[in-house]
C-alpha positions in Angstrom: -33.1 12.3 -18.4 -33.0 12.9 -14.9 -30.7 15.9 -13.7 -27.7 15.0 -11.7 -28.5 17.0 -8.9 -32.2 15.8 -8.5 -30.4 12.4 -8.7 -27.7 13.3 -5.9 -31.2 14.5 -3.8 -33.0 11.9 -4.4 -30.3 9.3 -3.4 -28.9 11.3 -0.3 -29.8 9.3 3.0 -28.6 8.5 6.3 -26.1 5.6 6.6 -28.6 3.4 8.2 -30.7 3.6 5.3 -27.7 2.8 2.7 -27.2 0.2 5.0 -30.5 -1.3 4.1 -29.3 -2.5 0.8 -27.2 -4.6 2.2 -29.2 -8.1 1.6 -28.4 -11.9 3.7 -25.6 -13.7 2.3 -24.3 -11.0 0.3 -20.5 -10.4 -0.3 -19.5 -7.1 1.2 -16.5 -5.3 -0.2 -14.8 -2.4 1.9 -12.3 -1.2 -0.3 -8.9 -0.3 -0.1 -7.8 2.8 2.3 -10.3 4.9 3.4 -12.6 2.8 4.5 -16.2 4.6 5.1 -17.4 4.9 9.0 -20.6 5.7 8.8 -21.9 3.3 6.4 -19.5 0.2 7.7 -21.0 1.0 11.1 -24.5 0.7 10.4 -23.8 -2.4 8.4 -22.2 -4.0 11.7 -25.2 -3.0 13.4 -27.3 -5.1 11.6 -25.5 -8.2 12.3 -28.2 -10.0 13.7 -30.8 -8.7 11.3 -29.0 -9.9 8.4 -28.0 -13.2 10.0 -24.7 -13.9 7.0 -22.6 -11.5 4.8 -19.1 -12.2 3.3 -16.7 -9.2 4.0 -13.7 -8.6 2.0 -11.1 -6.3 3.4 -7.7 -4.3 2.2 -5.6 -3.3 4.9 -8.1 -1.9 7.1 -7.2 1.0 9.4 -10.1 0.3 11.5 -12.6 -2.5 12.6 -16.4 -1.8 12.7 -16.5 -5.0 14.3 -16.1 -7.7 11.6 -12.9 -9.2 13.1 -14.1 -9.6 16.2 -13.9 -13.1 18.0 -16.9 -14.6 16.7 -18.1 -12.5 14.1 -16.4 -15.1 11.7 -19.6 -18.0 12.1 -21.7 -15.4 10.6 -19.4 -12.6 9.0 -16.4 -14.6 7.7 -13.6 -12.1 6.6 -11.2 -12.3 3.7 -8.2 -9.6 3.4 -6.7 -9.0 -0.1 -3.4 -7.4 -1.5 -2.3 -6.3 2.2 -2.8 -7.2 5.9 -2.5 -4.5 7.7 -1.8 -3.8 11.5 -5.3 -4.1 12.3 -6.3 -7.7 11.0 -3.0 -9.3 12.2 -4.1 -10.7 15.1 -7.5 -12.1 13.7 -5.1 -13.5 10.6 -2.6 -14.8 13.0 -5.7 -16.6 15.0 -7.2 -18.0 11.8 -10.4 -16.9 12.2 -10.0 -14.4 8.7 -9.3 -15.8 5.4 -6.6 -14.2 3.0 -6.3 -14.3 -0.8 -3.4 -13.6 -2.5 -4.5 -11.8 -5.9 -2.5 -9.1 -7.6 -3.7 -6.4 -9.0 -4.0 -7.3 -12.7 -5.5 -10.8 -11.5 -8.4 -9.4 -8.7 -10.4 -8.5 -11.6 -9.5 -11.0 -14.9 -12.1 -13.5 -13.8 -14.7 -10.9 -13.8 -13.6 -9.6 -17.3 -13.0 -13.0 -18.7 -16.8 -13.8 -17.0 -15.6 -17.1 -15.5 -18.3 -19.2 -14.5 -17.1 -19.5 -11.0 -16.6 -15.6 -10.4 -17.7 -14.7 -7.0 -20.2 -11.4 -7.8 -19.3 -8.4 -5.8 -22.9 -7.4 -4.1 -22.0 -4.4 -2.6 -19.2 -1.4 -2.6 -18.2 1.1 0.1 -15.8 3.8 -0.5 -15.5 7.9 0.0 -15.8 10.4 -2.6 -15.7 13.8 -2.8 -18.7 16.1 -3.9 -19.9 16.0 -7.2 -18.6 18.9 -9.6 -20.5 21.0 -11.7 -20.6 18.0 -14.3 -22.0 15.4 -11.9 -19.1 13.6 -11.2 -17.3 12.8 -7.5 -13.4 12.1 -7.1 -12.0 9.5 -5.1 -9.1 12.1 -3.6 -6.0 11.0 -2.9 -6.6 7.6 -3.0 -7.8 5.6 -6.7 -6.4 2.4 -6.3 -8.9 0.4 -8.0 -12.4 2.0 -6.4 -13.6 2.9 -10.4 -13.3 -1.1 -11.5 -14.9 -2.1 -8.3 -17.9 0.2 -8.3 -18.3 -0.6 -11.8 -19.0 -4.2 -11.6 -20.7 -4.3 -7.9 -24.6 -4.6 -7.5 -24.4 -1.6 -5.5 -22.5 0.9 -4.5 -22.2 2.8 -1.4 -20.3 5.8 -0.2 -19.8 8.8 2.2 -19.1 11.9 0.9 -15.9 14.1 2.5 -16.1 17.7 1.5 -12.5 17.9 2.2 -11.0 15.4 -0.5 -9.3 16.7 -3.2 -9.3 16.2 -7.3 -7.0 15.4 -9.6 -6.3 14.8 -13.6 -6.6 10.7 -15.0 -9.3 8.8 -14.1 -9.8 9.7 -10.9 -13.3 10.4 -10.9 -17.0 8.7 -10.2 -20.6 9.9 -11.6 -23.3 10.4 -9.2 -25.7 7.7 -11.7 -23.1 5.4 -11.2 -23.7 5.2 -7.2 -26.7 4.5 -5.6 -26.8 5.9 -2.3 -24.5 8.8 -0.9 -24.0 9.7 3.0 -22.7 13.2 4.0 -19.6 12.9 6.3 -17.1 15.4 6.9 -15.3 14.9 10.3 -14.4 18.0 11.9 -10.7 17.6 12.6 -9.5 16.1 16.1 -8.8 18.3 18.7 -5.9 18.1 21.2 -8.4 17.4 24.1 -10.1 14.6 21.9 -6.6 13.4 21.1 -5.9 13.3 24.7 -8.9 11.4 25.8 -8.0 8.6 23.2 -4.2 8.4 24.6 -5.2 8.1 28.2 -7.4 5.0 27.5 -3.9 3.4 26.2 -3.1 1.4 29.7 0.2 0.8 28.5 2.4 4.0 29.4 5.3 2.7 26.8 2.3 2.6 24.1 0.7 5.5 25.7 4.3 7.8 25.3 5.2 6.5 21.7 1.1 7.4 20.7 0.9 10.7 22.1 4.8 11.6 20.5 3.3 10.5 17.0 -0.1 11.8 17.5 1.2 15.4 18.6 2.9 15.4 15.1 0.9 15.1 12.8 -0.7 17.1 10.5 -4.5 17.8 12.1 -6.1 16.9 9.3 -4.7 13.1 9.8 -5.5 12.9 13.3 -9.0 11.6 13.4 -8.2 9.0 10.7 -5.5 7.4 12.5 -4.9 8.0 15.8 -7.2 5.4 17.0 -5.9 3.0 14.6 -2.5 3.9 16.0 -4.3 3.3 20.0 -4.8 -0.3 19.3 -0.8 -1.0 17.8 2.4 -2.0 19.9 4.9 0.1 20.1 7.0 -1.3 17.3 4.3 -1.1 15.2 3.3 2.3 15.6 6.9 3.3 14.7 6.2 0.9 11.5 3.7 2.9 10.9 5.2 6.6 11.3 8.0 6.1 9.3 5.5 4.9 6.6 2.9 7.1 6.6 4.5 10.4 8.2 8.1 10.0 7.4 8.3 10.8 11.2 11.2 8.2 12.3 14.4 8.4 12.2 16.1 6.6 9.8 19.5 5.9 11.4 22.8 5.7 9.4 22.3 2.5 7.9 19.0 3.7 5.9 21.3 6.5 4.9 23.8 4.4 3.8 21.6 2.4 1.8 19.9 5.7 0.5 23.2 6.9 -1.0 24.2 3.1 -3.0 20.7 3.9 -4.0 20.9 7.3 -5.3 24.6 5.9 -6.9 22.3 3.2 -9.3 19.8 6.0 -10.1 20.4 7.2 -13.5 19.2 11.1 -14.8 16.3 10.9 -17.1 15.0 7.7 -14.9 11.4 6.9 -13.8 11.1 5.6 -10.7 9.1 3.3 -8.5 9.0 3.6 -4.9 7.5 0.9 -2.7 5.3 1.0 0.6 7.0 0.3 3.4 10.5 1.1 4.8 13.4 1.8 4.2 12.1 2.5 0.8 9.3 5.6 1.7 12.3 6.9 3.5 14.7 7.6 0.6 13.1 11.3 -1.0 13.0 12.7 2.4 16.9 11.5 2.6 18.0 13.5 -0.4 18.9 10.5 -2.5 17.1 12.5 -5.8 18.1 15.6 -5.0 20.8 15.4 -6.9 19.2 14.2 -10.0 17.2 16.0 -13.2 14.2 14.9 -14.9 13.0 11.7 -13.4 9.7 10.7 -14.3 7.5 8.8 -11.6 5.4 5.9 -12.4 4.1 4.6 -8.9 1.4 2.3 -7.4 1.5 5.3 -4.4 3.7 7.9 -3.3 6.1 8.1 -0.5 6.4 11.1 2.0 8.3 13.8 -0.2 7.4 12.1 -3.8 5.7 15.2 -4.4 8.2 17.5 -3.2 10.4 16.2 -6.1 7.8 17.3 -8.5 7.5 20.7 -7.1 10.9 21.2 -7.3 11.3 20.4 -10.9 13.7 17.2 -10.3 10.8 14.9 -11.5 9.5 16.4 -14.7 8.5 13.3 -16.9 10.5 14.3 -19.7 12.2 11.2 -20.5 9.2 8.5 -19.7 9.0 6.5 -22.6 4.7 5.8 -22.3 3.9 9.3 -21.6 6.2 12.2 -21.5 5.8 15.0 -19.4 3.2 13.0 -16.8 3.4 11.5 -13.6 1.3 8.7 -13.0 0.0 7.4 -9.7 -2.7 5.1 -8.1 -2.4 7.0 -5.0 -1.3 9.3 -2.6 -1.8 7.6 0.6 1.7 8.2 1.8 2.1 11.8 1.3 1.4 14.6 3.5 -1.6 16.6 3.5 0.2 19.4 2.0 1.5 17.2 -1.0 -1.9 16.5 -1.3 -3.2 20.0 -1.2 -0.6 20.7 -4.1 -1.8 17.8 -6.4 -5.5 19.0 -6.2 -6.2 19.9 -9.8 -2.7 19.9 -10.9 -2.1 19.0 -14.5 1.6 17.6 -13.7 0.1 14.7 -11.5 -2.6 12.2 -13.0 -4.1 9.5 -10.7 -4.9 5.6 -12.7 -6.6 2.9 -11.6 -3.6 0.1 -9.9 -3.9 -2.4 -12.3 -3.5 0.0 -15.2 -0.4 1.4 -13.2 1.3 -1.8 -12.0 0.6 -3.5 -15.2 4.0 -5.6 -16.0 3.5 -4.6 -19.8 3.2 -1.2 -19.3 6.1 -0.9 -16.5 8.1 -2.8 -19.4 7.1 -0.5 -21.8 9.2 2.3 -19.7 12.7 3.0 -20.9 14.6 2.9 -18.0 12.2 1.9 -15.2 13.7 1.9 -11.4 11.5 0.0 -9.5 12.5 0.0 -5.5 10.9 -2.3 -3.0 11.4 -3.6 0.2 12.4 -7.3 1.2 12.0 -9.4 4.6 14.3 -12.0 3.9 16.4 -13.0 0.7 18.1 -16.2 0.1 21.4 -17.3 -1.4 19.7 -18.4 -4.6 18.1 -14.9 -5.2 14.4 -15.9 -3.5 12.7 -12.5 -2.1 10.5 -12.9 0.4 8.3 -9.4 1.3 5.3 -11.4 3.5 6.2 -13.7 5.6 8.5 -14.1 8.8 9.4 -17.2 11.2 8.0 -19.5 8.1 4.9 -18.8 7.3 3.6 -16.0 9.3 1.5 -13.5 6.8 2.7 -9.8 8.6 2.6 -7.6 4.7 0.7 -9.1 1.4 1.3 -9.1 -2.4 0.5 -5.2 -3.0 1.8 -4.5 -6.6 5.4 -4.7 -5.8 5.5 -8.6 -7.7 4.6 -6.8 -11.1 6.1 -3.6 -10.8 9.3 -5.6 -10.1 9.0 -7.9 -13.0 7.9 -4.9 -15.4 11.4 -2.6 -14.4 13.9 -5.9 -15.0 12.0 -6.6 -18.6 12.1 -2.6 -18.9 14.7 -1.2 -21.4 17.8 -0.3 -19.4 15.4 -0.8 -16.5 16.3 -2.1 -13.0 14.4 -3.4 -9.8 16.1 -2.6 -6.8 15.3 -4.8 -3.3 16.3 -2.9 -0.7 16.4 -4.6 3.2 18.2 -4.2 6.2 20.9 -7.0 6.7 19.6 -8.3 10.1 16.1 -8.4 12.1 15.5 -8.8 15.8 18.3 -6.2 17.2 21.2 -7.7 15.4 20.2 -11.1 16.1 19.3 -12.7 13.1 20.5 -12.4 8.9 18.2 -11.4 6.8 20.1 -13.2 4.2 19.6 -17.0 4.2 21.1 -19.7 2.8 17.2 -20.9 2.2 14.3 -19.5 2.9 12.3 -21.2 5.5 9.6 -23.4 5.2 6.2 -21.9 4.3 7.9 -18.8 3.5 6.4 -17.2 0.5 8.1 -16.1 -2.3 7.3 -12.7 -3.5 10.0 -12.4 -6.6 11.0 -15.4 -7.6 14.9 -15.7 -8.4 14.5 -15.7 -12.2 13.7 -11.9 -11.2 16.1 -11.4 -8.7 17.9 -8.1 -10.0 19.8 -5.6 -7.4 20.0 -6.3 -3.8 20.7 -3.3 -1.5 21.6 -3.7 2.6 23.9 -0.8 4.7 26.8 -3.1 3.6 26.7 -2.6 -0.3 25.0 -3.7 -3.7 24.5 -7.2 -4.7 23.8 -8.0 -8.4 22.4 -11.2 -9.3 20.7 -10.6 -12.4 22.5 -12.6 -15.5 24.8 -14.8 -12.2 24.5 -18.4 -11.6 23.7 -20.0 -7.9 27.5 -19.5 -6.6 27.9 -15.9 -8.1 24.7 -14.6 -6.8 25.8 -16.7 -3.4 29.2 -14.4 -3.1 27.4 -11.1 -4.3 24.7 -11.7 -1.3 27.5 -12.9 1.4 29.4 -10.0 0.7 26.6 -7.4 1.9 25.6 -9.3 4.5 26.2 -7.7 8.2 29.7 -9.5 8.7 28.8 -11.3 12.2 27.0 -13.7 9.4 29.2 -14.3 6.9 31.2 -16.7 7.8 28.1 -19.0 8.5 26.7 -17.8 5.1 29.9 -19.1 3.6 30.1 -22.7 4.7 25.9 -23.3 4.0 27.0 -21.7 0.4 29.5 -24.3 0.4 27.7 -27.5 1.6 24.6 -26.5 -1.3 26.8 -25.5 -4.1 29.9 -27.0 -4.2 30.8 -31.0 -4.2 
């Protein structure tokens, strides 16, 4: 049997070559946050060499050039799970396809061996080095990278000697990837970080970039600070206050932190969505307070970990397994958090669809699952993807079965949490309907626990005109009246 080291040797190349297996027609997977560089790169560049591919995306934070204008004749796109800030425009254009999977369906028709599976030809993702045993980690980030390089033709990755291990499944062996491409950026330097702010024309975009860039940790700076130099302003802001926890949050988060931190019981495990205002509420204090949560998450928000460290989140009471806190990922946290979880027994990393399975959130005593909403309407519809109609802005991610999973969870709840209005003030977020082409993330049969700065709706167990008057009542009051006579023209004679 051929030593794992000899085999690491042997398939050790430049990303050029890797890129070489990349055949005509074949379907091209990046996979989900980190993308490689290298290796995507050096596929691009082949573009006319290899005439046709199929490129599936997840949220990409950068393109190598597959969403350009015109690519799509030749390179057609399709994003899953989540759009990101970086394929909007090509979405919004229709020149990129999307596909609304979760994560326990992106892989059933492989399992189930469907006839009319689509094969996945080739696999890019980063990994650390191998240990002493052979096998790499994917760092912080799992998601669903194991399941995906097990069932592609080929599999591809760049090796960062920076990325960190942890306890679960969070691991890769070198047999099981056939080629590897050393890459370990050196971090960006302030005069780098300079020269990609002063190409920003923009000086509103160029001052909000070089106040975010400036604070974050260096370690993060070459991934995304020339994501962040292609974003709007409001976007980048979007993106701090997910990713850094760098915005502030204003009263009304606060206010919505604290009716959260009120339906929080001790001995609780909690879910905590992407996006804002719900990656905002540990940095807020709204578990401080509390003793021995357990954390069952699909990623972790900025100061997840911190609640760990500081013994508030110790597992004890979580029904599946006591005494362990299981993620998919740590995208979200900060490069200390990370630093912390590297070989930590307390924290395990699963694969997504193992941890945002609906049976085994259900199977938690006393799940909390909180997730973030665009619009809600008067019937107990959650939208979490679309605005004016039918615009696609977020995607599924795993917030559909995680919510399901807490509301058929024993003494479980799934909190929504969403700001009353959008657009300065301008517009309810509550609705007496959703509008058309909206999509419907939770449908109402789900609908559970509403939170806005106004209050806590409950429309689990209510009928249309109870769950009508819990939503009215913490809407932003310039709306209410107008909520009030809608309610009355669809529910009453």
């Amino acid at each position: 049997m051929l030593d794992w080291r000899e085999d690491y040797k042997r398939k050790l190349t430049s990303a050029e070559e890797a890129a070489k297996l990349v055949r005509p027609g074949d379907r091209v997977h990046t996979g989900i946050l980190p993308m490689t560089k290298l290796i995507a790169h050096a596929i691009a560049a082949r573009r006319e060499e290899l005439g046709s591919l199929q490129i599936v995306m997840v949220e990409p934070e950068y393109d190598p050039g597959f969403l350009l204008p015109g690519w799509e004749e030749n390179f057609p796109v399709t994003v899953e799970i989540h759009i990101g800030s970086v394929a909007i425009d090509a979405l919004d254009e229709r020149r990129i396809d999307y596909s609304p999977v979760l994560f326990n369906t992106w892989f059933k028709p492989y399992l189930d061996t469907r006839p009319e599976v689509k094969p996945i030809d080739v696999f890019m993702c980063v990994v650390s080095p191998p240990d002493k045993n052979g096998f790499c980690s994917f760092g912080a980030d799992l998601w669903n990278k194991k399941t995906f390089a097990s069932l592609s033709r080929t599999v591809l990755v760049e090796v960062n000697d920076t990325y960190i291990r942890t306890y679960g499944e969070n691991y890769i062996h070198v047999s099981e990837i056939d080629r590897f491409v050393e890459n370990t950026p050196a971090p960006m330097s302030d005069q780098e970080m300079e020269r990609v702010i002063n190409e920003v024309e923009d000086p509103d975009r160029r001052k909000e970039l070089r106040k975010i860039a400036f604070s974050l940790e260096v370690e993060r700076r070459r991934d995304f600070v020339p994501q962040l130099a292609t974003l709007e302003v409001s976007q980048m802001r979007q993106w701090a206050a997910f990713y850094a926890g760098l915005s502030d949050p204003g009263p009304d988060v606060k206010r919505m932190a604290e009716y959260v931190s009120e339906l929080v019981p001790d001995g609780a495990t909690i879910q905590i969505g992407a996006g804002t205002p719900s990656t905002l509420l540990p940095t807020l204090g709204t578990f401080d307070e509390k003793h021995d949560l357990g954390i069952h998450s699909e990623m972790a928000a900025p100061g997840l970990i911190d609640l760990i460290e500081k013994g508030i989140a110790t597992g004890k009471h979580t029904t599946t397994h006591p005494g362990r806190i299981r993620l998919s990922a740590l995208t979200a946290s900060s490069i200390r958090e990370q630093k912390w979880a590297h070989n930590n027994p307390l924290l395990e990393l699963y694969e997504s669809q193992e941890v945002v399975s609906i049976q085994n959130v259900a199977a938690i005593d006393g799940m909390v699952s909180i997730n973030n909403a665009l619009s809600i309407d008067l019937s107990g519809q959650i939208n979490s993807e679309t605005v004016f109609g039918g615009r696609l802005v977020a995607g599924t991610g795993g917030q559909t079965e995680l919510h399901m999973g807490a509301v058929l969870s024993r003494g479980g709840r799934a909190i929504t949490l969403l700001r009353s209005t959008a657009l300065s003030g301008s517009v309810s977020r509550i609705v007496a309907q959703q509008e058309e082409g909206a999509v419907i993330t939770i449908p109402r049969t789900f609908a559970d626990t509403v939170v806005t700065e106004y209050g806590v709706a409950q429309l689990l167990g209510k009928s249309l005109r109870e769950r009508a008057d819990e939503l009215i009542n913490v809407t932003h009051p310039d709306f209410r009246s107008e909520l009030r006579r809608e309610a009355q023209k669809l529910l009453y004679p």
